[in-house]
C-alpha positions in Angstrom: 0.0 0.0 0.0 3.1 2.4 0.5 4.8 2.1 -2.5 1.1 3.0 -4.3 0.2 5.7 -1.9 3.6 7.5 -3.0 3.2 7.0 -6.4 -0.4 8.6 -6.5 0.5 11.3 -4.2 3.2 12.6 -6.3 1.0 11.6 -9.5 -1.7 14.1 -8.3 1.1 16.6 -6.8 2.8 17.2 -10.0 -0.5 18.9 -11.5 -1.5 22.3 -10.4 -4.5 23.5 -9.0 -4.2 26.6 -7.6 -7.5 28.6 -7.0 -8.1 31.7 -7.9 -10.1 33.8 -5.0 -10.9 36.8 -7.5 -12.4 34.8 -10.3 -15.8 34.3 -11.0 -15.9 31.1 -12.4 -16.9 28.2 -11.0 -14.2 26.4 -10.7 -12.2 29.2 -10.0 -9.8 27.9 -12.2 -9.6 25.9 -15.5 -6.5 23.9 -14.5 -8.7 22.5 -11.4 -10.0 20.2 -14.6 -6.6 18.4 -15.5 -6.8 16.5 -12.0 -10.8 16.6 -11.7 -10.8 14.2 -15.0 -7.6 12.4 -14.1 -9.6 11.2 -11.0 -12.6 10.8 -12.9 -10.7 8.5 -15.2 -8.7 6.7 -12.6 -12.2 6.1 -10.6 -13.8 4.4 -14.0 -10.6 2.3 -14.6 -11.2 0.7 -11.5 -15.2 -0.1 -12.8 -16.9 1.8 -10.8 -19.2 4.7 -12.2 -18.2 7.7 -12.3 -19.3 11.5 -13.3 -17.8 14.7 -13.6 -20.9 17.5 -13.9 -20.8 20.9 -15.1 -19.4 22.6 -12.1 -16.6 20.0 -12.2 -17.9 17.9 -9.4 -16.3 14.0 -9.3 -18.4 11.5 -7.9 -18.3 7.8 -8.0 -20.1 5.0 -6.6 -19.0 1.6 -5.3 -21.6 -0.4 -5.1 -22.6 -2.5 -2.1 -21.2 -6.2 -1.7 -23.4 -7.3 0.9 -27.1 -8.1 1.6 -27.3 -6.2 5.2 -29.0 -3.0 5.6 -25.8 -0.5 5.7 -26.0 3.2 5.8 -24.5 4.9 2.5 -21.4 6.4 3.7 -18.8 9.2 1.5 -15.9 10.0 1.5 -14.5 13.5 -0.3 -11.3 15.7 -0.4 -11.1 19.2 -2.6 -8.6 19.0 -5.6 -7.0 23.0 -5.3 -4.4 24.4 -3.8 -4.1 27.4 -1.7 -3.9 30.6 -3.5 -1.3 31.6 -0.6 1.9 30.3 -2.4 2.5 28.4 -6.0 1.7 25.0 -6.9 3.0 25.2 -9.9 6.2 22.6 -11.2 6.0 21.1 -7.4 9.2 19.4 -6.6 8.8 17.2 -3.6 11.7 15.9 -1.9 12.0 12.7 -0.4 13.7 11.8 3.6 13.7 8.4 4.4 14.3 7.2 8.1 13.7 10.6 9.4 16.2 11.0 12.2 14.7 13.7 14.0 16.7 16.7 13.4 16.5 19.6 11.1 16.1 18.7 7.3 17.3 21.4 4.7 14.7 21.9 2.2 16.6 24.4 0.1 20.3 25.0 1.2 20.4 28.1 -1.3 17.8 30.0 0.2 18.7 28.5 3.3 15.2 26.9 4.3 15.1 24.4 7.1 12.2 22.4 8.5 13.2 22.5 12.1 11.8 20.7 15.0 12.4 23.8 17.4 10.5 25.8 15.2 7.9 22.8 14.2 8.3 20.5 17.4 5.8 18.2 16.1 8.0 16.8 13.5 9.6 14.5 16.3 6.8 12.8 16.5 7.5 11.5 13.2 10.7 10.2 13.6 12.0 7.0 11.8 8.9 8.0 9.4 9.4 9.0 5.5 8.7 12.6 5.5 8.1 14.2 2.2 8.6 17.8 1.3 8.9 20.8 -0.7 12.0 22.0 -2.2 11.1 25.7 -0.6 9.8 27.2 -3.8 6.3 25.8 -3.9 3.7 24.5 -1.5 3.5 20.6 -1.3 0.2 20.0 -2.0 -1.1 17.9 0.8 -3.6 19.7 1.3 -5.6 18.3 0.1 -3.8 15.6 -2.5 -3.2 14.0 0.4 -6.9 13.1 1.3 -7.3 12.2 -2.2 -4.8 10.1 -2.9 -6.1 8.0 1.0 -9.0 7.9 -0.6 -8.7 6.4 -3.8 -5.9 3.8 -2.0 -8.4 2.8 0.1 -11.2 2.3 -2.9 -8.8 0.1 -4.6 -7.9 -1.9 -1.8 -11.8 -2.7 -1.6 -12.0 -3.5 -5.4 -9.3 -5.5 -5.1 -10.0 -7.9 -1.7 -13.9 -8.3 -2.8 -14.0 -10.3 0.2 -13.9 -7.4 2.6 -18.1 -6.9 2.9 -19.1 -3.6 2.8 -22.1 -1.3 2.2 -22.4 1.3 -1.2 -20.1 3.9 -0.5 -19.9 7.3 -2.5 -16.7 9.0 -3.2 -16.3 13.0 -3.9 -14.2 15.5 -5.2 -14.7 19.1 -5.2 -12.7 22.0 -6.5 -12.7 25.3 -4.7 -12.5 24.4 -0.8 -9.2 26.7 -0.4 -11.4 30.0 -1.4 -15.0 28.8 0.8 -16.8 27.7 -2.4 -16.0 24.1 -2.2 -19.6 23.1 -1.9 -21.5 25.9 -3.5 -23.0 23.5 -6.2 -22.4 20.4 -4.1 -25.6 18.4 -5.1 -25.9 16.5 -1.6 -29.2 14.8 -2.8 -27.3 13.4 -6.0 -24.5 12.4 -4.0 -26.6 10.1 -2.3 -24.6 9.3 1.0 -26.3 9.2 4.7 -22.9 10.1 6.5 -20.1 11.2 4.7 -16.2 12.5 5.9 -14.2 14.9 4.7 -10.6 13.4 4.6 -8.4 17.3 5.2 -7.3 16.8 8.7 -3.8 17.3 10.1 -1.3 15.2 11.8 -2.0 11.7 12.7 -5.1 10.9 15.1 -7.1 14.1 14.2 -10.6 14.0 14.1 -12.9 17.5 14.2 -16.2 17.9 14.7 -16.5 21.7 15.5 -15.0 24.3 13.4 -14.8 28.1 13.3 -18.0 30.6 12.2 -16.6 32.2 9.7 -17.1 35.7 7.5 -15.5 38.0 5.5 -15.2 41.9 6.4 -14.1 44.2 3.7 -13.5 47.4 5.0 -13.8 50.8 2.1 -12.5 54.0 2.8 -13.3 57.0 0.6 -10.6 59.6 1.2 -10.0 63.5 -0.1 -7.1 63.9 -2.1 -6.2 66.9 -1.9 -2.4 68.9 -2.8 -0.4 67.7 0.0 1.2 71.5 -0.2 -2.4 72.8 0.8 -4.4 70.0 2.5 -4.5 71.2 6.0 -8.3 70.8 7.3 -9.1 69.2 3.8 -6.9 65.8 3.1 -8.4 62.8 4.5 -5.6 60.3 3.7 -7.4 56.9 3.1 -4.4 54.6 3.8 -4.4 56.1 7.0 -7.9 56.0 8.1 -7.6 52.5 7.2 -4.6 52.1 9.9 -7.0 53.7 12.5 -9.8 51.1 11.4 -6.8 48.3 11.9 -5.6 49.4 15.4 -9.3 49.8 16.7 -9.2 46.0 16.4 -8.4 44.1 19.9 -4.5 43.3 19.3 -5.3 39.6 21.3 -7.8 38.7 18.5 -5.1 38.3 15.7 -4.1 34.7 14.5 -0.2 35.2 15.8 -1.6 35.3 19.8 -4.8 32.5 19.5 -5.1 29.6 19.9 -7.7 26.7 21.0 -10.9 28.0 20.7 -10.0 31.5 20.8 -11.7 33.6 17.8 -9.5 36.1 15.6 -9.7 39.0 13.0 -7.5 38.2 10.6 -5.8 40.9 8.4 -5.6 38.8 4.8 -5.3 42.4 2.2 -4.5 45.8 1.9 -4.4 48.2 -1.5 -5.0 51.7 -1.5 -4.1 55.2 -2.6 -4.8 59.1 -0.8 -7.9 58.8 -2.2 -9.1 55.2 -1.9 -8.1 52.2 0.4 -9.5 48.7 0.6 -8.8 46.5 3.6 -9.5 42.6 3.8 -10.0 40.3 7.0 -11.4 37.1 7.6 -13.0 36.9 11.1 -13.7 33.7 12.7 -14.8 32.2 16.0 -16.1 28.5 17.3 -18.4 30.1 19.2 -21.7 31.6 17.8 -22.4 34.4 20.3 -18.8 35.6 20.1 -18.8 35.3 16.7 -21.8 37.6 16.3 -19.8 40.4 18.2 -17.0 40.3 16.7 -19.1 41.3 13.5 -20.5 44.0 15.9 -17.3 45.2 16.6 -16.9 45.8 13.2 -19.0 47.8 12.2 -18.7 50.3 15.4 -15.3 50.4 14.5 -16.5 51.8 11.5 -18.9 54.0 12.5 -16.4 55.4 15.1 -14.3 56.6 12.3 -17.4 58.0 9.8 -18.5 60.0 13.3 -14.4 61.4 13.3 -14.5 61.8 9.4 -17.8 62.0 8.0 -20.6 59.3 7.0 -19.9 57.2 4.2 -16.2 57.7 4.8 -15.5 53.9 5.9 -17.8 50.9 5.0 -17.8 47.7 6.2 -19.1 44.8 4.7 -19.8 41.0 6.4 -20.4 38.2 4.2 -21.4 34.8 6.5 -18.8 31.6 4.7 -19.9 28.8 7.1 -20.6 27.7 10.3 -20.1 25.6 12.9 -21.0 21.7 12.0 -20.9 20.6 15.8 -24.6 21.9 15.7 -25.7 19.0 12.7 -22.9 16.9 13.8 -24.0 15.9 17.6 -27.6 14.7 16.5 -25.9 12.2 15.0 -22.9 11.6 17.2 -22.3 7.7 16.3 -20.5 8.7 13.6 -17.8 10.5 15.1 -17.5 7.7 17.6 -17.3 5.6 14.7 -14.2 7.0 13.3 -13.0 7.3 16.8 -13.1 3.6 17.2 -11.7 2.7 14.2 -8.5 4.7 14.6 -8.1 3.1 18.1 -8.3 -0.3 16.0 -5.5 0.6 14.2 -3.4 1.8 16.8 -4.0 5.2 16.2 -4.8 7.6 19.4 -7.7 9.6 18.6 -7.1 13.6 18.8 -10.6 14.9 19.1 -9.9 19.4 18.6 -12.0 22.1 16.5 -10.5 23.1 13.1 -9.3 26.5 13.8 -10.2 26.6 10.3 -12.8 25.2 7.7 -13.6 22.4 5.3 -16.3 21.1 3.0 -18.0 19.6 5.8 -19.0 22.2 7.5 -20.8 23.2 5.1 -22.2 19.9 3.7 -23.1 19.5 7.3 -25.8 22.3 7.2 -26.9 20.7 3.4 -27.8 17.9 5.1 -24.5 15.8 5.1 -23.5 15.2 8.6 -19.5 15.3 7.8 -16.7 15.2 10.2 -13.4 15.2 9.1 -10.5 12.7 9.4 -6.9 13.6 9.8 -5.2 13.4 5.9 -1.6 13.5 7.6 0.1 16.3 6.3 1.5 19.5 8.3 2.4 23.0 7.5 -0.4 23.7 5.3 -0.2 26.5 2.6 3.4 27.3 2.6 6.7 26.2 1.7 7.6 24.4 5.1 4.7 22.4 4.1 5.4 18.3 4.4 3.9 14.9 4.9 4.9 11.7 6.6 3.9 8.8 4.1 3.6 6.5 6.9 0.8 9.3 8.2 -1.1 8.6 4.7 -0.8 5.0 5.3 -2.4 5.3 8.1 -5.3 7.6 7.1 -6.1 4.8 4.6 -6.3 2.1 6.8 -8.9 4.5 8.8 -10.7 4.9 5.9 -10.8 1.4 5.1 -12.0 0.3 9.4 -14.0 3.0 9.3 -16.6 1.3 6.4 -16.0 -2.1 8.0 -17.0 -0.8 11.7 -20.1 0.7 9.6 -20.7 -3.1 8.2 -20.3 -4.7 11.9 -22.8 -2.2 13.1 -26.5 -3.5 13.8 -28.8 -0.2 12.0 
């Protein structure tokens, strides 16, 4: 299972995906297609049925083997990249026997992947970790999902004595920009349950995730001759700065942690006359969530009562929310995966996603959808890297999960 787990990771590595926040397509990007249709391919090649629909959605079928009355189960992992760094010509390198010190990704522009910067890379000692080379992101995020996925579907093709129920497999483009599901059909999919397979490290498993939305802040400034502008300049770039240090300094990504909330600072463009600043704001928790927004737009109106109305707008556009709420009514299935990573000798780590996937969404679609650690680390960046062993592992989860599904009396 190693040897194909590498060979499919890198397969689907090598092709780039990068989406494209600022398009208005749907896939954000064409070249989301080139590994949409390679799956779609690979998925028919192994006889099951497969269907890529206009918004570029894979999903495939494997149909039932056994008699008993099984819940229909999915499994799905997005196909882009994050827009944050390149995934273009990805070069990953390979580090066998990982002996727990620092490994230089790119002597040149002297890059290391360092355990006193990352201290969770000792837990992956002795493990084959696999890289960037420092000029690109990885990829494993979420190629690695994918590639545990379709490992695991082949392994059920291919030991038709394993007895399971009809299982659904998905791939989506667009997760990186929070339009992942936007077209998901959930009633076409078919599936009861599904998971999303874009975890972490090894033993992850989330339930609960952050509330997210999106506050762009406009500021309409005066230009005026900077030689005459006394009582007349209103310098946009610099209202926006006010805006920015109105915000709590503890509610910024570098100082949380847990289930603390944050604004997060994600783009700024502007001139004397006009400036645009971006955030993402985020929070597990509904209530604080809901006045963090609030604080927004008093922050706003602070400055339009210093300046003038209409001076600063802000804007709040609602991404997802928590799943926790859909998830708990139908808790068995995160004790499910639970028990099936103890079976394999994996400790569970039950935590929120201080982030987002698919799921969360699906989850308020109607597809209850935890998600299951994928393995890799350092997401969206050069220091990016995998353990294949972690990958390994993620497949055999994915595999004990459908059999615990088959022992279970419904």
């Amino acid at each position: 299972m190693k040897n194909e787990i590498k060979e499919r990771f890198f397969r689907y590595i090598k092709i780039d995906t990068k989406s494209d926040e600022n398009s208005e397509s749907f896939p954000s990007t064409k070249k989301q297609y080139d590994l949409l249709n390679l799956l779609k391919s690979e998925l028919t090649e192994m006889g099951l049925k497969a269907v890529i629909d206009e918004h570029g959605y894979v999903m495939a079928t494997l149909p039932a083997n056994t008699d008993k009355k099984i819940p229909v189960i999915g499994f799905i992992s997005h196909v882009d990249t994050s827009p944050d760094m390149s995934g273009e010509n990805v070069n990953p390198q390979v580090w066998e026997n990982y002996d727990g010190g620092d490994i230089v990704i790119n002597k040149e522009l002297k890059l290391v992947l360092s355990p006193s910067l990352f201290p969770e890379l000792t837990e992956y000692k002795g493990d084959t970790i696999i890289t960037t080379d420092g000029t690109t992101l990885l990829g494993a995020d979420d190629k690695a999902g994918i590639t545990e996925i379709m490992t695991a579907v082949k392994y059920l093709i291919d030991h038709p004595e394993i007895k399971h129920g009809e299982i659904k497999i998905g791939f989506t483009p667009d997760e990186e920009i929070g339009r992942g599901v936007d077209f998901f059909d959930v009633k076409k999919f078919g599936a009861q349950y599904a998971y999303t397979m874009d975890g972490g490290g090894v033993g992850e498993l989330e339930y609960e995730n952050f509330n997210a939305a999106k506050l762009t802040v406009s500021i309409q400034g005066r230009n005026v001759h900077p030689g005459y502008a006394k009582d007349k300049m209103l310098n946009s770039m610099l209202i926006a700065m006010e805006f920015n240090a109105l915000l709590p300094v503890n509610m910024r990504p570098e100082f949380t942690e847990n289930y603390d909330g944050f604004f997060h600072l994600i783009g700024m463009s502007g001139t004397v006359e006009n400036s645009t600043i971006t955030y993402i704001v985020r929070d597990h928790d509904r209530a604080k969530f809901e006045k963090k927004k609030v604080m927004a737009v008093e922050c706003a109106d602070f400055l339009n009562k210093r300046y003038g109305e209409g001076v600063v707008k802000a804007e709040l556009k609602d991404q997802y929310f928590n799943m926790r709420e859909k998830v708990e009514e139908v808790y068995h299935i995160v004790e499910i995966a639970e028990k099936a990573m103890v079976e394999v000798g994996i400790e569970p780590k039950v935590v929120p996603i201080r982030g987002g996937t698919d799921g969360s969404r699906l989850s308020y679609m109607g597809l209850p959808c935890p998600n299951i650690f994928a393995g890799g680390l350092n997401f969206h960046g050069k220091f990016e890297y995998v353990p294949l062993e972690s990958m390994e592992k993620a497949a055999k989860v994915i595999l004990k999960v459908i059999e615990l599904y088959t022992q279970k009396n419904w």
